[in-house]
VOZA-367925 format. One record per residue (C-alpha): residue number from 1; residue in three letters; x, y, z. Coordinates in Angstrom, 3 decimals. Example, Ala and Ser with C-alpha at 12.3 -4.5 7.8 and 13.67 -1.06 7.14 Angstrom:
k:1, r:ALA, east:12.300, north:-4.500, up:7.800
k:2, r:SER, east:13.670, north:-1.060, up:7.140
***
This chain:
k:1, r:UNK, east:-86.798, north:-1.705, up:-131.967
k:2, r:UNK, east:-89.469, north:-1.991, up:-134.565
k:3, r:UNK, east:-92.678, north:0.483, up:-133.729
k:4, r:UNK, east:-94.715, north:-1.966, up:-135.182
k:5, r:UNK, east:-95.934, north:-5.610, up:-135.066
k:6, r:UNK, east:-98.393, north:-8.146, up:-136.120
k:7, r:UNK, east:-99.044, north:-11.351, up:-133.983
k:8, r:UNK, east:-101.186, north:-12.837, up:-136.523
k:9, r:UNK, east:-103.033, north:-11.544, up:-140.005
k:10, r:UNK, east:-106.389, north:-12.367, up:-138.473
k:11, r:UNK, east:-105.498, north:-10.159, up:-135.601
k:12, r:UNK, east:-105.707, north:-5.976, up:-135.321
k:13, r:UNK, east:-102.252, north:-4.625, up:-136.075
k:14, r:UNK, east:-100.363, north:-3.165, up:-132.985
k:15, r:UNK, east:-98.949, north:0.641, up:-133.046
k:16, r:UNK, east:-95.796, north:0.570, up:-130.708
k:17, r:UNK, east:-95.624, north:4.700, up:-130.302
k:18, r:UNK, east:-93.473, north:6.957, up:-127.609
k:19, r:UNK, east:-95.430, north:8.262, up:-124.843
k:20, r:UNK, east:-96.230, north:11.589, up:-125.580
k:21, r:UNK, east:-97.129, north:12.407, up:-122.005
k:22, r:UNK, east:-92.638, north:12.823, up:-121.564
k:23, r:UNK, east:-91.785, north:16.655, up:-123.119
k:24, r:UNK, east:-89.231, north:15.350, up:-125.290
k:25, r:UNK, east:-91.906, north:13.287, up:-127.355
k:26, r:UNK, east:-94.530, north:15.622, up:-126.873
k:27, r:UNK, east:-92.361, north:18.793, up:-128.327
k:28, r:UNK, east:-91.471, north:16.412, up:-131.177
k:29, r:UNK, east:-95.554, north:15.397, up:-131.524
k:30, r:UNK, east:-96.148, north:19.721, up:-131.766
k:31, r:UNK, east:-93.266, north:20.416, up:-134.168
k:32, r:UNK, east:-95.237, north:18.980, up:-137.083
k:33, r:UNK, east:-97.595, north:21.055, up:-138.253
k:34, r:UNK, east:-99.956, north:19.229, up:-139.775
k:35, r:UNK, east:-99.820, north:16.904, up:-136.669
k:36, r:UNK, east:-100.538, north:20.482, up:-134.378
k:37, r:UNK, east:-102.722, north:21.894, up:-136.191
k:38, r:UNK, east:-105.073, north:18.317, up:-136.194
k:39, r:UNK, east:-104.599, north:17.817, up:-132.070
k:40, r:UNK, east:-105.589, north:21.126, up:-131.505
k:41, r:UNK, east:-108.519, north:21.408, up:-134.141
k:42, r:UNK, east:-110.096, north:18.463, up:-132.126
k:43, r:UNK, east:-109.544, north:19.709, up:-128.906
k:44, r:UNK, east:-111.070, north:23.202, up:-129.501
k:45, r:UNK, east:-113.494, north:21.926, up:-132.457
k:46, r:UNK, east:-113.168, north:24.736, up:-134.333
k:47, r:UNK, east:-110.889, north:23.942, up:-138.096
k:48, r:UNK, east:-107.024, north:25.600, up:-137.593
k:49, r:UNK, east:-106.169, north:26.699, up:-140.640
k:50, r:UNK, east:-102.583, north:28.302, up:-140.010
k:51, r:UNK, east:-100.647, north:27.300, up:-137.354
k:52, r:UNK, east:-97.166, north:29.041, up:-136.556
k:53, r:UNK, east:-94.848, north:29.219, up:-133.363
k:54, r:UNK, east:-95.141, north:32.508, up:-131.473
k:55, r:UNK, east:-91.984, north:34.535, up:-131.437
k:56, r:UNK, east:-92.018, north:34.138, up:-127.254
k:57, r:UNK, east:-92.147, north:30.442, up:-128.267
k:58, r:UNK, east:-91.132, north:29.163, up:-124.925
k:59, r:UNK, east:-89.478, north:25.656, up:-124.877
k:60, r:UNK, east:-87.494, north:24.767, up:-121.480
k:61, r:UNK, east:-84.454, north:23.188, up:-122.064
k:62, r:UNK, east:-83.694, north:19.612, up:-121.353
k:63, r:UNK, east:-80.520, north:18.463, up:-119.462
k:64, r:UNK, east:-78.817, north:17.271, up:-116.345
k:65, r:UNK, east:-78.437, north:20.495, up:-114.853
k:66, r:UNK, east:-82.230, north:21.732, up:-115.084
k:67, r:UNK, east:-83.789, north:20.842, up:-111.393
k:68, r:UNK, east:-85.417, north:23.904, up:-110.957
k:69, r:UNK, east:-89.238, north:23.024, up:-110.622
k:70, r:UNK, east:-90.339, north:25.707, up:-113.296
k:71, r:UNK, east:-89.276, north:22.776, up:-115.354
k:72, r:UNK, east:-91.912, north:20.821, up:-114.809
k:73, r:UNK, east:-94.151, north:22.891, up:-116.538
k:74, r:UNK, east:-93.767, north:22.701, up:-120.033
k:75, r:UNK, east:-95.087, north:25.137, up:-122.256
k:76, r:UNK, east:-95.503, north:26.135, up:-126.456
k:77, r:UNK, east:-97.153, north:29.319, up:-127.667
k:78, r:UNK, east:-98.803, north:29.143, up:-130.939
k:79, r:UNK, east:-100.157, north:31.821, up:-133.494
k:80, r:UNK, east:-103.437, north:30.285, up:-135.171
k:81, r:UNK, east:-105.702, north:31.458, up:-138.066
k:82, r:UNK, east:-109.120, north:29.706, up:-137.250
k:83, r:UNK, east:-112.145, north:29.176, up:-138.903
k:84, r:UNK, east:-115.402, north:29.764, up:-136.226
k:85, r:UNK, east:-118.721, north:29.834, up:-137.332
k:86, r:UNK, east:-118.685, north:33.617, up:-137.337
k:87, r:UNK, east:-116.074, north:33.755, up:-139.968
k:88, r:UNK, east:-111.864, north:33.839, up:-139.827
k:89, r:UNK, east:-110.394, north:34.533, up:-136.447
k:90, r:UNK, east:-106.678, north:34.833, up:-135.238
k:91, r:UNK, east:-106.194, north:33.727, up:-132.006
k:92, r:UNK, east:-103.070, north:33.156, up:-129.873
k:93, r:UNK, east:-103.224, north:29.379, up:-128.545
k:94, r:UNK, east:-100.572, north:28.818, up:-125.712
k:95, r:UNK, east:-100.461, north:24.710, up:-124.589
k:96, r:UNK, east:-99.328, north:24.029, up:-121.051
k:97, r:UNK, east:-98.658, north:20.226, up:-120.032
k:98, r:UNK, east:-97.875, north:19.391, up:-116.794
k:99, r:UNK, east:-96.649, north:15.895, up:-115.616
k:100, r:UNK, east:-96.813, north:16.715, up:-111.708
k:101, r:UNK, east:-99.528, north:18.569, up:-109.975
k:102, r:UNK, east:-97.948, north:22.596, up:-109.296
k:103, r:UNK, east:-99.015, north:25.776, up:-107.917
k:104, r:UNK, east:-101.905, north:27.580, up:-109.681
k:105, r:UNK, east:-99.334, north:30.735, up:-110.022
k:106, r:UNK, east:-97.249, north:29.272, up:-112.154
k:107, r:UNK, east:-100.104, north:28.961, up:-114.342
k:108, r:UNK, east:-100.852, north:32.507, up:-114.012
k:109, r:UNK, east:-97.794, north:33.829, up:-114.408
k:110, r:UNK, east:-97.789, north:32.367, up:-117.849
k:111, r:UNK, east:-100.888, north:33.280, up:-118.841
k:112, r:UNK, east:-100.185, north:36.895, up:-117.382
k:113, r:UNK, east:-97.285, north:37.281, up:-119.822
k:114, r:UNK, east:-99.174, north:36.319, up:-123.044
k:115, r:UNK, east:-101.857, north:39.620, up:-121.574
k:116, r:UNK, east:-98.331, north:42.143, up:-121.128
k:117, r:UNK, east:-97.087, north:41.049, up:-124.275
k:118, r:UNK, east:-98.015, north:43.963, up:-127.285
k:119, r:UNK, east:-96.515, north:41.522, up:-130.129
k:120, r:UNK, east:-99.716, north:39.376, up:-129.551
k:121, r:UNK, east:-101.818, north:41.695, up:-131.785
k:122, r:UNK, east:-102.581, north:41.622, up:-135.751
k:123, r:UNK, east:-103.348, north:44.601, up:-138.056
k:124, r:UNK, east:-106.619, north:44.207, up:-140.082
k:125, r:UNK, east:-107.175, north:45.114, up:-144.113
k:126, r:UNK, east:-108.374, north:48.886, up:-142.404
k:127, r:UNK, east:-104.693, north:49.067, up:-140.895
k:128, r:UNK, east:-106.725, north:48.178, up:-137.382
k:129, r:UNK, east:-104.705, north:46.731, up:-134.747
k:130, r:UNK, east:-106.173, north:44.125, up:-132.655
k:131, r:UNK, east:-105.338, north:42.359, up:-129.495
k:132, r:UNK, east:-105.851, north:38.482, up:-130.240
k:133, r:UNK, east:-108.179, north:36.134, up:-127.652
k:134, r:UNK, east:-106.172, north:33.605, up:-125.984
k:135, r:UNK, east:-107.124, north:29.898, up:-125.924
k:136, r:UNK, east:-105.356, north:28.046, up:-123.354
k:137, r:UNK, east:-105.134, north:24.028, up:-123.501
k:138, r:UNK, east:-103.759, north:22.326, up:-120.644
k:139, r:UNK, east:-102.596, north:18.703, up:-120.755
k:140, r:UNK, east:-102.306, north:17.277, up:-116.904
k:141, r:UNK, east:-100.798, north:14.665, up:-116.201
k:142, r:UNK, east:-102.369, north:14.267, up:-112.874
k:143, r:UNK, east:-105.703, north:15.677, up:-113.325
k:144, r:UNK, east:-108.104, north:17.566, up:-111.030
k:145, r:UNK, east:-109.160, north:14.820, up:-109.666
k:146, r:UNK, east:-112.649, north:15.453, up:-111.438
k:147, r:UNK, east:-114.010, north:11.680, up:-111.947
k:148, r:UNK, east:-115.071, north:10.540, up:-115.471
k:149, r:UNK, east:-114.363, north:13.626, up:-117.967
k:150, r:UNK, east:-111.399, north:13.793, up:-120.386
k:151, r:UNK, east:-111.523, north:17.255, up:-121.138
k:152, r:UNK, east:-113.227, north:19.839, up:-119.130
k:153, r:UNK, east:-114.216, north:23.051, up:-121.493
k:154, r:UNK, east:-114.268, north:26.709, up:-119.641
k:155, r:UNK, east:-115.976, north:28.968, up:-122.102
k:156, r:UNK, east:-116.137, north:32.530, up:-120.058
k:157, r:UNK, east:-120.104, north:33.789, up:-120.782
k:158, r:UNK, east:-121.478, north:37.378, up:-121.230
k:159, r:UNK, east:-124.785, north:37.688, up:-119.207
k:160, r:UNK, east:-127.329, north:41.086, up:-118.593
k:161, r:UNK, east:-126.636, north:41.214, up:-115.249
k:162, r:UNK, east:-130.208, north:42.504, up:-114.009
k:163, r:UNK, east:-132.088, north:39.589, up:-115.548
k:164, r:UNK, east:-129.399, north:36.679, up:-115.816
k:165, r:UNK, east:-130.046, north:36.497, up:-118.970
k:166, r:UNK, east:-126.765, north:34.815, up:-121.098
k:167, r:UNK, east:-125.800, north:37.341, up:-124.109
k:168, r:UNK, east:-125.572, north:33.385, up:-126.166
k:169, r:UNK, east:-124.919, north:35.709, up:-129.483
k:170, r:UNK, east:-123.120, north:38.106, up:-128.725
k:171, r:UNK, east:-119.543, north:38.400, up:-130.216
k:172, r:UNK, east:-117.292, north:41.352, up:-129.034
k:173, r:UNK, east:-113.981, north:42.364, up:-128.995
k:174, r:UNK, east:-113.676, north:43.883, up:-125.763
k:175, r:UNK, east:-115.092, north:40.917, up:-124.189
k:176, r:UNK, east:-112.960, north:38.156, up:-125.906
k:177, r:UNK, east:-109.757, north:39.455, up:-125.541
k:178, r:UNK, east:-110.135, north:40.356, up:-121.729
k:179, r:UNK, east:-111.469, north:36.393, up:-120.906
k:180, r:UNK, east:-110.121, north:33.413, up:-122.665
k:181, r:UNK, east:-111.859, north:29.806, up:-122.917
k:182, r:UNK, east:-109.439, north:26.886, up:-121.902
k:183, r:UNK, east:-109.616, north:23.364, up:-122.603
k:184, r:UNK, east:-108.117, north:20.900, up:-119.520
k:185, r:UNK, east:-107.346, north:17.557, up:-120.711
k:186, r:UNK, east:-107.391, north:14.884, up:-117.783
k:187, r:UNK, east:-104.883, north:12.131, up:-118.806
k:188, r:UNK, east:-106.399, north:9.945, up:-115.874
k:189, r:UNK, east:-109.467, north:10.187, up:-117.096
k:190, r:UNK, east:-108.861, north:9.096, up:-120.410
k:191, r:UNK, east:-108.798, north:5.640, up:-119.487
k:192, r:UNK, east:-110.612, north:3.538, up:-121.834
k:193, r:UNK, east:-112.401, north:6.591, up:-123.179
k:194, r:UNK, east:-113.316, north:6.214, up:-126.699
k:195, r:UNK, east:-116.772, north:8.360, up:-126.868
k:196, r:UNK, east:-116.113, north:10.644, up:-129.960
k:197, r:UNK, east:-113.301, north:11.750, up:-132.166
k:198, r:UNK, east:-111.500, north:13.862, up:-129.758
k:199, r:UNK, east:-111.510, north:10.984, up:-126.705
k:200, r:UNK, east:-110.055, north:8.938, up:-129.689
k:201, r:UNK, east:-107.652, north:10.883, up:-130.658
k:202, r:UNK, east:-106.168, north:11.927, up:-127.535
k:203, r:UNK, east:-105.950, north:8.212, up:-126.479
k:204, r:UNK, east:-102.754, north:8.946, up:-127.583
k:205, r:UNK, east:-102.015, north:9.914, up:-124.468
k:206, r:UNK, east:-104.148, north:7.474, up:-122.114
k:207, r:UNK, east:-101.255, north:5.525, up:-119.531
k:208, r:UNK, east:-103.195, north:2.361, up:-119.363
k:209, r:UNK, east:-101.912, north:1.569, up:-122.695
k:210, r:UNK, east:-98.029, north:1.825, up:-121.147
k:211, r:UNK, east:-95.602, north:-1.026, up:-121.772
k:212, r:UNK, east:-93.387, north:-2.576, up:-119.201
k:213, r:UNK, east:-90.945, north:0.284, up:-120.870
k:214, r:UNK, east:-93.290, north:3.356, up:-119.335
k:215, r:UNK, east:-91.743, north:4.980, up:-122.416
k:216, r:UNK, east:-93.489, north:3.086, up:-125.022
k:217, r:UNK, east:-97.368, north:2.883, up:-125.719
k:218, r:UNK, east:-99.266, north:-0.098, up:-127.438
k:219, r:UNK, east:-102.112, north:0.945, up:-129.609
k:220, r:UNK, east:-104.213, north:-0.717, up:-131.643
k:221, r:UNK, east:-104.777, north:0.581, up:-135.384
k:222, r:UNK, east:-107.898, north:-0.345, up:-135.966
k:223, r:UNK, east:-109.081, north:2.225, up:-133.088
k:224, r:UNK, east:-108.043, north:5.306, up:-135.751
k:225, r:UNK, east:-109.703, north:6.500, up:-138.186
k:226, r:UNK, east:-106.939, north:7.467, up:-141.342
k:227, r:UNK, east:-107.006, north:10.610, up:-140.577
k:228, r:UNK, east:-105.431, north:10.170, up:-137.532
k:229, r:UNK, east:-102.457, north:8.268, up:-139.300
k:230, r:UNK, east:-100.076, north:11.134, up:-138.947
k:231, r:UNK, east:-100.507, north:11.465, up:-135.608
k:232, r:UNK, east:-99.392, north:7.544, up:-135.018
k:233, r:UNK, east:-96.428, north:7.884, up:-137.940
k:234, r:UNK, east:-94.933, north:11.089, up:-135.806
k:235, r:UNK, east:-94.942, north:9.060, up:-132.495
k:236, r:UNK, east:-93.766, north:5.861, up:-134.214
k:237, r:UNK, east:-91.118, north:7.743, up:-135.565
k:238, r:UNK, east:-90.017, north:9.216, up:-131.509
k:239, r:UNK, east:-89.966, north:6.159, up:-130.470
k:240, r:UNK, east:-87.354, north:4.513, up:-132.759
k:241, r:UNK, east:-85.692, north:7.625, up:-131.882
k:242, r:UNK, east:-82.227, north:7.210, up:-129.469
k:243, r:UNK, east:-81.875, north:10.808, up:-128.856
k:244, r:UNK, east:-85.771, north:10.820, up:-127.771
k:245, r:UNK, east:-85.321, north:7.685, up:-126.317
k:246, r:UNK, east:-81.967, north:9.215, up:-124.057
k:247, r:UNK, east:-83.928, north:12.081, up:-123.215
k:248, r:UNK, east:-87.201, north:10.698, up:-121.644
k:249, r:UNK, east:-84.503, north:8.716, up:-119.294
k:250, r:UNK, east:-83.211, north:12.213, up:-118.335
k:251, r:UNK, east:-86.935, north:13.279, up:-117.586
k:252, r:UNK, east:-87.358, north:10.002, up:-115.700
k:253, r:UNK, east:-84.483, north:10.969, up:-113.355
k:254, r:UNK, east:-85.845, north:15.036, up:-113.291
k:255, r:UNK, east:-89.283, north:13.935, up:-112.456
k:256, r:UNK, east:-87.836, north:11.349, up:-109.849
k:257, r:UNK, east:-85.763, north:14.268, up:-108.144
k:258, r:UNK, east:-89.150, north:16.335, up:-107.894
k:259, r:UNK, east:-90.936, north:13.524, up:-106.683
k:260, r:UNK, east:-88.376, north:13.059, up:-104.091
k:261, r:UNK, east:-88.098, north:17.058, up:-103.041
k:262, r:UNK, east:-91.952, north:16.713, up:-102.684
k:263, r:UNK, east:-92.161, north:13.788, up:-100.778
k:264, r:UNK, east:-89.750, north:15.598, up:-98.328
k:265, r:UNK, east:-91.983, north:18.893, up:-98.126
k:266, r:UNK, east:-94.850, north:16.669, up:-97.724
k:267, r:UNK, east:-93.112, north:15.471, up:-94.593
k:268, r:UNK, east:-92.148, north:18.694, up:-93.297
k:269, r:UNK, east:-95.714, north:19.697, up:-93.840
k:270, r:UNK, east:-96.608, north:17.239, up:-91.400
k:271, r:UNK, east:-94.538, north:17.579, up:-89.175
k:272, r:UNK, east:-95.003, north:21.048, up:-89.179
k:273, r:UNK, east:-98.858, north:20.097, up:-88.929
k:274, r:UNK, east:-98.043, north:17.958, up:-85.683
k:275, r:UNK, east:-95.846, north:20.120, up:-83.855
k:276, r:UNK, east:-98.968, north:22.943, up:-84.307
k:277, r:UNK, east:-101.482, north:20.610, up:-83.189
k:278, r:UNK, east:-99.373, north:19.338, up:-80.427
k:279, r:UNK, east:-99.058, north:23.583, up:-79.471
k:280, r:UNK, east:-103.095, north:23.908, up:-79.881
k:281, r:UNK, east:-103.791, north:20.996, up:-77.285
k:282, r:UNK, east:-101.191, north:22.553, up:-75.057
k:283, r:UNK, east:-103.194, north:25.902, up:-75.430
k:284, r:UNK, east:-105.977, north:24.350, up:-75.291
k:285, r:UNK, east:-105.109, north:22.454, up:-72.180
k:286, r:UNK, east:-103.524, north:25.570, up:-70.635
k:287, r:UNK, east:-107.059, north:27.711, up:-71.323
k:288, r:UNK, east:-108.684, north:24.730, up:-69.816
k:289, r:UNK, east:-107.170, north:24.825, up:-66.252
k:290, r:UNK, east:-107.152, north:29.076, up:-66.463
k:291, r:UNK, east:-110.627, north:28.825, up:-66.958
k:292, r:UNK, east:-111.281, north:26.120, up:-64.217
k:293, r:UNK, east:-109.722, north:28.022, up:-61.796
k:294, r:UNK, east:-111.202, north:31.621, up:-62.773
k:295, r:UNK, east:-114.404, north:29.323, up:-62.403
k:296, r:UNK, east:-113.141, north:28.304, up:-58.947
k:297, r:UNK, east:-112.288, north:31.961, up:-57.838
k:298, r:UNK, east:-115.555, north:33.639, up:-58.961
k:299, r:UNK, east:-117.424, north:30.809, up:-57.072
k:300, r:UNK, east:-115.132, north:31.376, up:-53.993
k:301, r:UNK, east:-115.987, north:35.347, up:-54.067
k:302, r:UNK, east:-119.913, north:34.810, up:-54.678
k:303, r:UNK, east:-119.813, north:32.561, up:-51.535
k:304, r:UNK, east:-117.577, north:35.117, up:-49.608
k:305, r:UNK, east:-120.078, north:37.498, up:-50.741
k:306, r:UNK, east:-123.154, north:35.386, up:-49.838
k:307, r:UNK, east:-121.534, north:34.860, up:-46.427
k:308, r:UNK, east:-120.758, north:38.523, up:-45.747
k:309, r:UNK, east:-124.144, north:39.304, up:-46.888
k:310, r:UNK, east:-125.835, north:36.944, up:-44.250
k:311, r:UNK, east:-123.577, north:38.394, up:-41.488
k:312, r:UNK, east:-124.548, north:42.168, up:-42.487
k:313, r:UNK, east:-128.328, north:40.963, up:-41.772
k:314, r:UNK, east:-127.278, north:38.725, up:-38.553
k:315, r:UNK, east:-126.154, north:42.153, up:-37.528
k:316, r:UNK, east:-129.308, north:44.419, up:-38.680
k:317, r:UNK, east:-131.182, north:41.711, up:-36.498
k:318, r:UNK, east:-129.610, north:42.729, up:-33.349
***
């Protein structure tokens, strides 16, 4: 299969590129570096210099056998040398992408290892160590089912906490490596999103652009600027690919399985759901006729009462 074609020289020229949205591609997509270290310099807007795999690089294998639903959260820890406005700064960047909605937990649990973990430190020019901050970018293949932004940007804030005042310039140590700023990416919402340079770039991964073949996505060049290019050779390149190719058919049948497994749970939910409801109204029902007839005997024993009263004064009459 050619990854690219031309209908006619007047017309833009057509990218034919794998869908990075299936692991398979996307770990391809983060194994180049220069191709890394560009995604993620647009995502967090701040220039990665140095990009390098953590030594707790996590990748989840691939294969028949792998049904457990950890699986469908894939992850890649990075080491990055970045240049902020207040100078150099090494930061650990861990990527999370997600094709199916999960637990939060999972997410947490992840993060909460990168926190334990004492190798994810750096020694200064003083002989300083130095726990690194953590940037977390999560690619979701579902969304949050926030309407009409891409990428959602959590950048934790440092406020005096008398006046509310935010602490805008304040830089500390303490502070940034106990609360790390995330980036949430939204594939749903990237629909037709072509605002600025990082809605254009990550149209990479925007599903209204899928052929019949979900694997395969149909760009247009002319929508990237050159810079861009390497991103669109790398993917060109997976999807020409048959061992690529082979694998996001195993991923197709994985995903299907947990699709499946859910739709079952969801089920059980409700019917689980039902059964309690159908328990409440009994409940319910039952409280209703206890306290209709409590009702019934305190009226009976106010009218015995009434009655006994009136014959105690027939009697004082006599």
């Amino acid at each position: 299969m050619s990854a690219k074609t031309k209908t006619d020289s007047s017309e833009s020229q057509e990218e034919l590129i794998a869908n990075p949205i299936y692991d398979h591609v996307f770990k391809y997509l983060m194994e180049d570096n220069k191709v890394a270290r560009k995604l993620i310099s647009t995502i967090i807007n701040e220039e990665v210099i140095e990009l390098s795999f953590a030594p707790q690089e996590y990748v989840q294998k691939l294969d028949d056998k792998v049904l457990d639903k950890s699986w469908s959260v894939y992850r890649l820890d990075f080491i990055a040398r970045i240049h902020t406005n207040e100078g150099l700064k090494i930061v650990m960047i861990e990527v999370q992408k997600i094709s199916l909605n999960t637990d939060i937990m999972r997410f947490r649990r992840y993060l909460g290892s990168q926190y334990r973990n004492y190798e994810n430190s750096y020694i200064d020019s003083e002989k300083t160590t130095h726990a690194m901050p953590i940037y977390c970018i999560f690619f979701l293949g579902d969304g949050l089912d926030v309407k009409g932004i891409p990428v959602i940007t959590v950048n934790p804030y440092a406020a005096d906490m008398t006046t509310g005042k935010e602490l805008k310039d304040l830089r500390n140590e303490f502070i940034e490596t106990l609360h790390h700023r995330s980036w949430i990416v939204q594939v749903p919402e990237l629909k037709g999103r072509r605002r600025n340079e990082m809605e254009i770039l990550l149209s990479i991964f925007d599903q209204a652009n899928r052929m019949n073949d979900h694997h395969i996505l149909n760009l247009k060049e002319e929508h990237f600027p050159e810079e861009y290019r390497p991103v669109i050779r790398r993917l060109q390149q997976a999807a020409v690919s048959k061992e690529i190719r082979e694998a996001m058919l195993v991923e197709d049948d994985i995903l299907e399985h947990f699709r499946i497994a859910e739709r079952k749970n969801q089920v059980k939910l409700e019917e689980k759901d039902k059964i309690i409801s159908e328990k409440d109204t009994v409940i319910a029902e039952k409280d209703t006729v206890i306290a209709e007839k409590e009702a019934v005997i305190a009226r009976e024993r106010a009218e015995k009462e009434a009655l006994i009263a009136k014959l105690a004064a027939l009697e004082n009459t006599k």
